[in-house]
DSSP file (Angstrom, degrees, kcal/mol; ACC not computed):
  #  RESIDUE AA STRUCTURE BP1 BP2  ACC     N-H-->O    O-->H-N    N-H-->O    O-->H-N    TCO  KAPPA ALPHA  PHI   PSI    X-CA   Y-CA   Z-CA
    1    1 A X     >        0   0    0      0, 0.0     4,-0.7     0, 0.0     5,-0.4   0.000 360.0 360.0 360.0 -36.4   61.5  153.1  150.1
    2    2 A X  H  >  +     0   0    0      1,-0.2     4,-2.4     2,-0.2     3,-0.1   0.844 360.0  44.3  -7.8 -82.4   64.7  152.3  148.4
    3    3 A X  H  > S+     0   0    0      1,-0.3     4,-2.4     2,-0.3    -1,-0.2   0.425 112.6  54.4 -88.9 -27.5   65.3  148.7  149.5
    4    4 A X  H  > S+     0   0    0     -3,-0.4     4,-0.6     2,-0.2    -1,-0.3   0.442 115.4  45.4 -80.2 -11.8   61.0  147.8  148.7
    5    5 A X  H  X S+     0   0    0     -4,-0.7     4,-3.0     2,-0.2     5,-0.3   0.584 114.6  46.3 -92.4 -71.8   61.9  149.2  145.1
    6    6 A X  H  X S+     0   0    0     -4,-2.4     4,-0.9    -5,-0.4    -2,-0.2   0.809 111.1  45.5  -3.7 -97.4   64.6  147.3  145.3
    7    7 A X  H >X S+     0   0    0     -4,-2.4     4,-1.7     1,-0.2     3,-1.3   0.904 113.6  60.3 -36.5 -54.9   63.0  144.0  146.5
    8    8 A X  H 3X S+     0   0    0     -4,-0.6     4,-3.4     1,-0.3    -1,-0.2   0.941 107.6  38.2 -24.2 -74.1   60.6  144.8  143.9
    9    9 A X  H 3< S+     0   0    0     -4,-3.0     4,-0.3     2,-0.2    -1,-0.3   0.735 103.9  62.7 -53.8 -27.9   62.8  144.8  141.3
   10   10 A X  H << S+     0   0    0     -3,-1.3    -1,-0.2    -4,-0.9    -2,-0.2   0.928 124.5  23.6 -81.4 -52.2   64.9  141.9  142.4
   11   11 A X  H >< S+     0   0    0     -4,-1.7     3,-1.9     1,-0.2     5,-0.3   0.535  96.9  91.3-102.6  -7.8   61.1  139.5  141.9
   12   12 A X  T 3X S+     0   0    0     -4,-3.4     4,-0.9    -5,-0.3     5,-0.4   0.859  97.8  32.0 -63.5 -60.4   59.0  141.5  139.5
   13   13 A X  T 34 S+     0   0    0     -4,-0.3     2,-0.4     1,-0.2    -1,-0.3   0.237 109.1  77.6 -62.1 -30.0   60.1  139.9  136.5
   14   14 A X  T <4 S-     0   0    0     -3,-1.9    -1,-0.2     1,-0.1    -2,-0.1  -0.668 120.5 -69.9-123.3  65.5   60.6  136.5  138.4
   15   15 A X  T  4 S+     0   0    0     -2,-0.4     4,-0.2     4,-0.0    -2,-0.2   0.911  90.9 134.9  51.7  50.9   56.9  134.5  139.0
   16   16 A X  S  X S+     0   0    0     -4,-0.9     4,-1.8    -5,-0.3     3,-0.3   0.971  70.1  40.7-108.1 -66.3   56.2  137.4  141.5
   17   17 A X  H  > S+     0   0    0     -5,-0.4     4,-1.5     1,-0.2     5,-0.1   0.787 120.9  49.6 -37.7 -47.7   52.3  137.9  140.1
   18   18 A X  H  > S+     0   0    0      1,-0.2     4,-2.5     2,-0.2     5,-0.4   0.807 110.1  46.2 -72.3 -17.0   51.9  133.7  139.9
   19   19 A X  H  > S+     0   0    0     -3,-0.3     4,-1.6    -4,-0.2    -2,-0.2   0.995 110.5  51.9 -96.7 -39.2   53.0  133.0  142.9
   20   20 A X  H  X S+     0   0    0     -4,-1.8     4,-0.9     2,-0.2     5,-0.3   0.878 111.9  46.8  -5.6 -99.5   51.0  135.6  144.5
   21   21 A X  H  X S+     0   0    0     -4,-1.5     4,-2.2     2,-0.2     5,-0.3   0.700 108.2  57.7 -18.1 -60.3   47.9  134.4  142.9
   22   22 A X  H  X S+     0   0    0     -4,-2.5     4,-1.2     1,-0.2     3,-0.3   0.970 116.6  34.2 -59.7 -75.4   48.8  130.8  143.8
   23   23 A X  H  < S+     0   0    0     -4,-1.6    -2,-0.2    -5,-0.4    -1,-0.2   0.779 117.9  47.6 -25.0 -43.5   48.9  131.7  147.5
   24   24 A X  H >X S+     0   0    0     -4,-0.9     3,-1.8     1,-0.2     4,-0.5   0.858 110.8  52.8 -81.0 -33.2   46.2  134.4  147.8
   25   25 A X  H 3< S+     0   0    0     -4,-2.2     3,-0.4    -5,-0.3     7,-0.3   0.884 115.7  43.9 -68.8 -24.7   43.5  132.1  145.7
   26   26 A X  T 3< S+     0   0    0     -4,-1.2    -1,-0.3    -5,-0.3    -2,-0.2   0.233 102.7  77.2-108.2   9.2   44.4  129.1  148.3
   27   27 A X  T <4 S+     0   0    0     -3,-1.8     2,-0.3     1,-0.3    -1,-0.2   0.740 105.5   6.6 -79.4 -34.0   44.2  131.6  151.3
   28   28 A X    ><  -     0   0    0     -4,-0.5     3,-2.4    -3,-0.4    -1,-0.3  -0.862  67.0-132.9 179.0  93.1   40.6  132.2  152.0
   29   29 A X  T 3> S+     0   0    0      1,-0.3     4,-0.7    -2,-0.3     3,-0.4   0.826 104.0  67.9  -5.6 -50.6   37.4  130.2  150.2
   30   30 A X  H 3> S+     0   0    0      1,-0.2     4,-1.1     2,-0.1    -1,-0.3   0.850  93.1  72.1 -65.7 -18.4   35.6  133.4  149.6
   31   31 A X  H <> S+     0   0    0     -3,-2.4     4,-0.7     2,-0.2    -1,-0.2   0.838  80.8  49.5 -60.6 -51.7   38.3  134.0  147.3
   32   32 A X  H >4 S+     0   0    0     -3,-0.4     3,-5.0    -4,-0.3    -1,-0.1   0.996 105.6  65.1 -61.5 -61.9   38.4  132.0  144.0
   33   33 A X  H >< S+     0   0    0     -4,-0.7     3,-1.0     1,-0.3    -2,-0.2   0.736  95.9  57.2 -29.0 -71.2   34.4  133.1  143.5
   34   34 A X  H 3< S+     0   0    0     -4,-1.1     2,-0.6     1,-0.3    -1,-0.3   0.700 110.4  46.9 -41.4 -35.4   35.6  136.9  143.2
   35   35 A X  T X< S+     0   0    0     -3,-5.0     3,-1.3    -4,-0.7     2,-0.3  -0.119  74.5 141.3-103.5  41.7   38.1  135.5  140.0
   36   36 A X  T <  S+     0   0    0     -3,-1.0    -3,-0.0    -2,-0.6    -4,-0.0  -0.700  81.1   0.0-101.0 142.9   35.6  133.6  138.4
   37   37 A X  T 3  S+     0   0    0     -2,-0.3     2,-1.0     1,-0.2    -1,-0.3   0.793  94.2 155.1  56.0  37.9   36.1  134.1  134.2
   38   38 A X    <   -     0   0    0     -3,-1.3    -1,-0.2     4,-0.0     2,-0.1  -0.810  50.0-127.5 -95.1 101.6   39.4  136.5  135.3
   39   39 A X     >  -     0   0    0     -2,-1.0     4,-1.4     1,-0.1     0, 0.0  -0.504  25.4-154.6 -48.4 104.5   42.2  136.5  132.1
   40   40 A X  H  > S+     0   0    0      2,-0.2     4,-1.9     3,-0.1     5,-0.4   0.932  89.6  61.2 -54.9 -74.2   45.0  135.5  134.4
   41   41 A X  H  > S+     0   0    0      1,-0.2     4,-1.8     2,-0.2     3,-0.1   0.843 104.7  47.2 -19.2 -79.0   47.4  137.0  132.2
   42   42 A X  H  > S+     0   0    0      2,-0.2     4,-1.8     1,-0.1     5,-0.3   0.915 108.5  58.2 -17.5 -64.4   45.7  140.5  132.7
   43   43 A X  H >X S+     0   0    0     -4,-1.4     4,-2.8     1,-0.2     3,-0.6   0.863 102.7  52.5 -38.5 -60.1   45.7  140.0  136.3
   44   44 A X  H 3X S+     0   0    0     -4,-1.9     4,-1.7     1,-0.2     5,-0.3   0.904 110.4  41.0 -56.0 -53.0   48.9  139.6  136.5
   45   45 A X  H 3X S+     0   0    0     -4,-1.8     4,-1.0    -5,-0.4    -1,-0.2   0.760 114.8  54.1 -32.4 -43.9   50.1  142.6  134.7
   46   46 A X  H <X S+     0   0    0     -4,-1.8     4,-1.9    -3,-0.6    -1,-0.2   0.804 109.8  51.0 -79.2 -25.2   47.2  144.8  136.6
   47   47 A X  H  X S+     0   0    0     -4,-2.8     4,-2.0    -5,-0.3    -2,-0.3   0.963 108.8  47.7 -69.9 -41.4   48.8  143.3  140.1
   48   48 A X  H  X S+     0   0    0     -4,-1.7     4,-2.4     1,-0.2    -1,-0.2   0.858 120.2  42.2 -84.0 -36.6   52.6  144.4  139.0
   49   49 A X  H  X S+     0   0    0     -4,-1.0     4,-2.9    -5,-0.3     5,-0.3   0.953 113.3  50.9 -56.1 -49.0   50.9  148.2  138.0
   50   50 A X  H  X S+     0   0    0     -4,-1.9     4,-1.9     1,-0.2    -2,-0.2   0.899 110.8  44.5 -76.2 -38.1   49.0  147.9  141.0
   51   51 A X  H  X S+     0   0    0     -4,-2.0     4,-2.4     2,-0.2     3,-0.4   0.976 115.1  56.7 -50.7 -54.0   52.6  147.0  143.3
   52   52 A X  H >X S+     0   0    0     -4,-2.4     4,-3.3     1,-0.3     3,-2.1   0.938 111.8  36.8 -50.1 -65.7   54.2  150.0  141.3
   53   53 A X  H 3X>S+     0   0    0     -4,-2.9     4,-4.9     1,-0.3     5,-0.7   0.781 111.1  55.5 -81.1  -1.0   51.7  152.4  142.2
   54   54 A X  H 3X5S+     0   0    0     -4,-1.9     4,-0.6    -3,-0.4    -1,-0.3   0.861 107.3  50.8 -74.8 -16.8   51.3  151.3  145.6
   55   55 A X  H <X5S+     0   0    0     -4,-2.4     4,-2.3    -3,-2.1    -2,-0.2   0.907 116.1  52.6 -70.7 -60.2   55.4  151.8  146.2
   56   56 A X  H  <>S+     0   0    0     -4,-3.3     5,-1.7    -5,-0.3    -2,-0.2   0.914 105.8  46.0 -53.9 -43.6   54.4  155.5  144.5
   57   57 A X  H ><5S+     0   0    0     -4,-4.9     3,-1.7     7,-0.3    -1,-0.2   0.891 111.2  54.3 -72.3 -26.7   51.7  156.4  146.8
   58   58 A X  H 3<<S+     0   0    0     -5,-0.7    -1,-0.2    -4,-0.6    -2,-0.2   0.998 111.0  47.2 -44.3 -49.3   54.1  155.3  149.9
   59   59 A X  T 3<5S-     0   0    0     -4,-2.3    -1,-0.3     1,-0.1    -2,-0.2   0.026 122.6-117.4 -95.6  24.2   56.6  157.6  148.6
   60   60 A X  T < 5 +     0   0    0     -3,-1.7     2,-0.3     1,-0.3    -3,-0.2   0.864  52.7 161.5  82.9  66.5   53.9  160.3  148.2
   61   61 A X     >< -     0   0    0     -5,-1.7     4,-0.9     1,-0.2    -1,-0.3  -0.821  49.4-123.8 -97.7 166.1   53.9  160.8  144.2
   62   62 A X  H >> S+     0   0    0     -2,-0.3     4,-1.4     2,-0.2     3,-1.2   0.974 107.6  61.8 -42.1 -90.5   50.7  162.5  143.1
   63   63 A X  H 34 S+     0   0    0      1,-0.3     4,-0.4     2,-0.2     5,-0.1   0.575  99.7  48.9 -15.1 -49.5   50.3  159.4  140.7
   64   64 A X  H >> S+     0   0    0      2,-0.1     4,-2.3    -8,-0.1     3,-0.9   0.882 103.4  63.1 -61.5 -44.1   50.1  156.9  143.2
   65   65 A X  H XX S+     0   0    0     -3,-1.2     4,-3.0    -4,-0.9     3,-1.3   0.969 113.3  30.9 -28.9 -80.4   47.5  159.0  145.0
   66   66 A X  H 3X S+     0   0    0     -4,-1.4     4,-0.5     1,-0.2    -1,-0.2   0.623 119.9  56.4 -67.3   8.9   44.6  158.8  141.9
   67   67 A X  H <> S+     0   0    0     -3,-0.9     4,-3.1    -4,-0.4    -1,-0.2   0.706 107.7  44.0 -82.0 -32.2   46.0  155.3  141.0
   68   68 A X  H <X S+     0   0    0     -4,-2.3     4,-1.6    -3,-1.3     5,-0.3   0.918 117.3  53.0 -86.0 -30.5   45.3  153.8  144.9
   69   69 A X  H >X S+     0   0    0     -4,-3.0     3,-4.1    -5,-0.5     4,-1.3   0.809 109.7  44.0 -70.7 -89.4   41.8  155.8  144.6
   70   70 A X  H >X S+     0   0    0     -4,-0.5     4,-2.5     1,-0.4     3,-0.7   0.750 112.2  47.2 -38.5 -66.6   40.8  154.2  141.5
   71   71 A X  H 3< S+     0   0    0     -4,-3.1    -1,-0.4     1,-0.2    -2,-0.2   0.671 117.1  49.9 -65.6  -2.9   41.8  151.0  142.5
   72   72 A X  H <X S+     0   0    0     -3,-4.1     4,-2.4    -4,-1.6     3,-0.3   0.853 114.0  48.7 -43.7 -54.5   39.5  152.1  146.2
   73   73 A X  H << S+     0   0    0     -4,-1.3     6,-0.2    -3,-0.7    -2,-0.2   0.915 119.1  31.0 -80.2 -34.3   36.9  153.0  144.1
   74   74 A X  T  < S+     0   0    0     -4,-2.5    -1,-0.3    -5,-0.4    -2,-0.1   0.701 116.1  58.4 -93.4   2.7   36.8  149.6  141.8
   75   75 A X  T  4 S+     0   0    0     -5,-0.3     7,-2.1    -3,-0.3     5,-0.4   0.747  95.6 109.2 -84.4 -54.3   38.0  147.3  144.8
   76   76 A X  S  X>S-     0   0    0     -4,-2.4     4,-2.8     5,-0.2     5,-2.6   0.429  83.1-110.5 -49.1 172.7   34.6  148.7  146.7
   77   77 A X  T  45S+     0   0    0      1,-0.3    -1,-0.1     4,-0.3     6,-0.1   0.623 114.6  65.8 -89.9  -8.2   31.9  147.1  147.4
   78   78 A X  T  45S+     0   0    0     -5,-0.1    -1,-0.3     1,-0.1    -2,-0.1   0.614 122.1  16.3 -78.9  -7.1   29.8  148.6  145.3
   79   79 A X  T  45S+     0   0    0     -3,-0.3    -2,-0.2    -6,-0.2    -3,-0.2   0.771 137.1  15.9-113.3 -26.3   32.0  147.0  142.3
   80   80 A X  T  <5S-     0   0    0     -4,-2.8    -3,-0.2    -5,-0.4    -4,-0.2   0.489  90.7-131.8-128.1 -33.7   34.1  144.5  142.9
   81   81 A X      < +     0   0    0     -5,-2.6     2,-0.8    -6,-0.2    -4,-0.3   0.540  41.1 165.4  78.0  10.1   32.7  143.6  146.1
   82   82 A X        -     0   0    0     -7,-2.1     2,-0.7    -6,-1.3    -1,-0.2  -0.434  21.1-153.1 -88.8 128.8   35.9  143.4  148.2
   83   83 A X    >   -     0   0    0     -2,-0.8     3,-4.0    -7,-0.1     4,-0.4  -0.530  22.8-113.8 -66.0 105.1   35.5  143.4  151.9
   84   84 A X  G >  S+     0   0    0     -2,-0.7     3,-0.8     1,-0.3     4,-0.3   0.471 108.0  68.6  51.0 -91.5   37.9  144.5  154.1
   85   85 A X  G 3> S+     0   0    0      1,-0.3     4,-0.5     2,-0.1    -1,-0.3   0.426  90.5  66.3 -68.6 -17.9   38.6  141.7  155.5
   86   86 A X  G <4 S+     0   0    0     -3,-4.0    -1,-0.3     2,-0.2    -2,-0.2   0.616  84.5  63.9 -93.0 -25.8   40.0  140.7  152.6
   87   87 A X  T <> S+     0   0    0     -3,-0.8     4,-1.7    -4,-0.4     3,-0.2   0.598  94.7  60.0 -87.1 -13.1   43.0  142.9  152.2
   88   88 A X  T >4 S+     0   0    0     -4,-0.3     3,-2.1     2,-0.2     2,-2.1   0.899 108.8  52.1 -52.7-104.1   45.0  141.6  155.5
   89   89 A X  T 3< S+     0   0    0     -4,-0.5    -2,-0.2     1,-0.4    -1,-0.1   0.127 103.6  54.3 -51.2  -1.2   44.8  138.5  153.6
   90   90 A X  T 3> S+     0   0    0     -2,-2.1     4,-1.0    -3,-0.2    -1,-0.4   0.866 106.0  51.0 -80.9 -76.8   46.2  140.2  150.6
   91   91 A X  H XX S+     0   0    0     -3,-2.1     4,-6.9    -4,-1.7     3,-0.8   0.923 109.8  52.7 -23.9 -70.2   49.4  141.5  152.5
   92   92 A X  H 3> S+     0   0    0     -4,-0.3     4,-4.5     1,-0.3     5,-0.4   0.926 103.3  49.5 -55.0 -51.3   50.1  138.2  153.6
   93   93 A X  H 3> S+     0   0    0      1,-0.2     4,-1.4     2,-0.2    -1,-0.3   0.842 115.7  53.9 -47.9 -40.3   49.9  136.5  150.5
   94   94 A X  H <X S+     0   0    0     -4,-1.0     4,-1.5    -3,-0.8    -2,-0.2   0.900 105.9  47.9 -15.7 -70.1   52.4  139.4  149.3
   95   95 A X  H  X S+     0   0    0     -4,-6.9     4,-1.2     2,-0.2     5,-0.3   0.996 108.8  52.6 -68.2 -45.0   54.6  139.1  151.6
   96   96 A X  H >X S+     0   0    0     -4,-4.5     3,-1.5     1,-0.2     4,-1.4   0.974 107.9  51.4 -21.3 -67.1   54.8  135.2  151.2
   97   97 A X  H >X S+     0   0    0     -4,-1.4     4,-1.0    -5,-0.4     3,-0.7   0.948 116.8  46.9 -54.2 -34.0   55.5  135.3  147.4
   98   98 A X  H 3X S+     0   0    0     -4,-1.5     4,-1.9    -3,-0.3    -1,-0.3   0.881 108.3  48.3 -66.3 -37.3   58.2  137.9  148.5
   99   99 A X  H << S+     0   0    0     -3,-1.5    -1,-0.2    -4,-1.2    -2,-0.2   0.352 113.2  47.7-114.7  -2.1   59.7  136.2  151.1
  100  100 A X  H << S+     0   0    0     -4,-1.4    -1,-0.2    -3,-0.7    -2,-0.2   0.472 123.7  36.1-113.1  -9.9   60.0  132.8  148.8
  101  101 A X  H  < S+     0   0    0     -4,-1.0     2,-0.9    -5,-0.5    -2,-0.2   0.757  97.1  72.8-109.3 -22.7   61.5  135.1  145.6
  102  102 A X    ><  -     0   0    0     -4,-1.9     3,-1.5    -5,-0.2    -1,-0.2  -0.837  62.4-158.8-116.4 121.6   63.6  137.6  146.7
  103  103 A X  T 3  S+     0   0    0     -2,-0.9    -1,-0.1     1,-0.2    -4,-0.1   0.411  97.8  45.1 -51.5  -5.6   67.0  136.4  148.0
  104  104 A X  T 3  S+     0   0    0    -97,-0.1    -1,-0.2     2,-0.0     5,-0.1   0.318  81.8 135.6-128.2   3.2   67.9  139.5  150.3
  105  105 A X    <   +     0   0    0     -3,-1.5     2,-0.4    -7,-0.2    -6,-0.0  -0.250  30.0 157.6 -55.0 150.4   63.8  139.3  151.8
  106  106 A X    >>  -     0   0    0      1,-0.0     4,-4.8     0, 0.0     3,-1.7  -0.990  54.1 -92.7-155.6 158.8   64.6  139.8  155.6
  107  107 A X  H 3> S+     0   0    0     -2,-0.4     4,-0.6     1,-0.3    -2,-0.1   0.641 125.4  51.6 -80.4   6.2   62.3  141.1  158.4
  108  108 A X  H 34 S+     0   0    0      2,-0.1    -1,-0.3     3,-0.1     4,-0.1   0.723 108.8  50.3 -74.4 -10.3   63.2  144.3  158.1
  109  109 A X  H <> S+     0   0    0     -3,-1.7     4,-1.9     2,-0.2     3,-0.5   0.672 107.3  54.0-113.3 -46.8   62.6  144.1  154.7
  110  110 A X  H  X S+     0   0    0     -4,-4.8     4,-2.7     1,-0.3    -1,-0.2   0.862 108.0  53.4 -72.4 -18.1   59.2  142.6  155.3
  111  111 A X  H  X S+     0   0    0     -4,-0.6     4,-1.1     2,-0.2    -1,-0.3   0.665 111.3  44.8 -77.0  -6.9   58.3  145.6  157.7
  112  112 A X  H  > S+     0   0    0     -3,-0.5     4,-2.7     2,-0.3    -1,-0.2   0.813 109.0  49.6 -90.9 -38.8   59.1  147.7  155.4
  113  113 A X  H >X S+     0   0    0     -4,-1.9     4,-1.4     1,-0.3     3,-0.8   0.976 112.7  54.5 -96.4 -55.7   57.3  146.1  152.4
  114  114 A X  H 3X S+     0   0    0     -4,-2.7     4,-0.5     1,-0.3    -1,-0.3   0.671 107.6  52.5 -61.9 -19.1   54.0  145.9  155.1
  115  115 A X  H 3X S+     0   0    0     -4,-1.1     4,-1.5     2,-0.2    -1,-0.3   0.801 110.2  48.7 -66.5 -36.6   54.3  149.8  155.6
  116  116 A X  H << S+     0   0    0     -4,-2.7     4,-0.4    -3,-0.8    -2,-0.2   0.705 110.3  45.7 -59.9 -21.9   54.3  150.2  152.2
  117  117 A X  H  X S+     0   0    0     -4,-1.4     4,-1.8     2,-0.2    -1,-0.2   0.603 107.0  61.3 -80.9 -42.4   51.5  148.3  151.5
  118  118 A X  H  X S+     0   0    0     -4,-0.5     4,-3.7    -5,-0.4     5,-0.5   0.999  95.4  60.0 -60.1 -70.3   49.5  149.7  154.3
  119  119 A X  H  X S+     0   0    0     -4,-1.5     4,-0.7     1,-0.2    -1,-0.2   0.635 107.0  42.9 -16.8 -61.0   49.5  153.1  153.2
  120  120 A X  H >> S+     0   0    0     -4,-0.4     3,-1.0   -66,-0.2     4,-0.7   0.940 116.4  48.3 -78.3 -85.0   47.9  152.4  150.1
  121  121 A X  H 3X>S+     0   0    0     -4,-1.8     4,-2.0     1,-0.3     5,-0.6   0.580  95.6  62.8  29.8 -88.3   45.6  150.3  151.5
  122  122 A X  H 3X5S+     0   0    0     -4,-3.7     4,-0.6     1,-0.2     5,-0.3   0.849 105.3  55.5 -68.2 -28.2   44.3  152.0  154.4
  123  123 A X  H <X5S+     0   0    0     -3,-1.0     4,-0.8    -4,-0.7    -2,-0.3   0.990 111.2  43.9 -70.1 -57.6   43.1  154.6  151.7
  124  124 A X  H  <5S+     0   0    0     -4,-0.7    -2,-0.2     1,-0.2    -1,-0.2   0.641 109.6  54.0 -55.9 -26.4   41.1  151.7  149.7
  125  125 A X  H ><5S+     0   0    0     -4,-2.0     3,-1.2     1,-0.2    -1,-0.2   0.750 109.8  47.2 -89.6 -26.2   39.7  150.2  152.7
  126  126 A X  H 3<<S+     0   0    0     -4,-0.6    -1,-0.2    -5,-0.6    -2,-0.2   0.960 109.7  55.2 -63.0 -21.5   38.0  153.8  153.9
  127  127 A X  T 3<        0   0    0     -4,-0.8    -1,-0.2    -5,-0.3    -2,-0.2   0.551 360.0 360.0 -89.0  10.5   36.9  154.2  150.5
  128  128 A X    <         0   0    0     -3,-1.2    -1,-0.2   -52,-0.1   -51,-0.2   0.297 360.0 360.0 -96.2 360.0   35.0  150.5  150.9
């Protein structure tokens, strides 16, 4: 959990939310629609919260718990609409932006950063 707080730290600060965004929006068609009249600025900010708590609920804080449920609950499909299918495609775009910012990214680094990620995750998509 270190070395993904770590990694974290190394990019947060450093286009880690734009370059995300530029990847994930060019990933998948179905995509752009969802961000239609989305304050980029905002986004970004709620995506670097969203990293934080997903690093918390890996590491099994209480905080990350009701943060990765509220983001289940407003991610669902009764709100947001996101499918599923859509969160794979999520990761990857993650890890990209990771793996083009952080100087020390490695595949161990990246399994690590996809276990963390998972976690989190697998609770939103049950909640879907």
């Amino acid at each position: 959990m270190n070395e993904v707080m770590q990694s974290f730290n190394r990019v947060r600060n450093n286009g880690l939310a734009e370059r995300f965004y530029e990847i994930f929006l060019e990933a998948d068609p179905r995509l752009k629609p969802l961000f239609t009249n989305t304050d980029f600025k905002r986004q970004r900010d709620l995506l670097i919260h969203a990293i934080v708590m997903l690093i918390e609920y890996a590491d099994g804080k209480p905080l990350g718990e009701m943060a990765i449920r509220r983001l289940g609950e407003l991610h669902s499909r009764r709100k947001m609409n996101v499918t599923p299918d859509l969160y794979p495609i999520w990761v990857d775009a993650m890890v990209g932006a990771l793996a083009e910012l952080d100087s020390e990214f490695s595949p161990d680094l990246e399994q690590q950063w996809r276990n963390v990620m998972q976690k989190g995750i697998a609770v939103m998509v049950e909640m879907n």
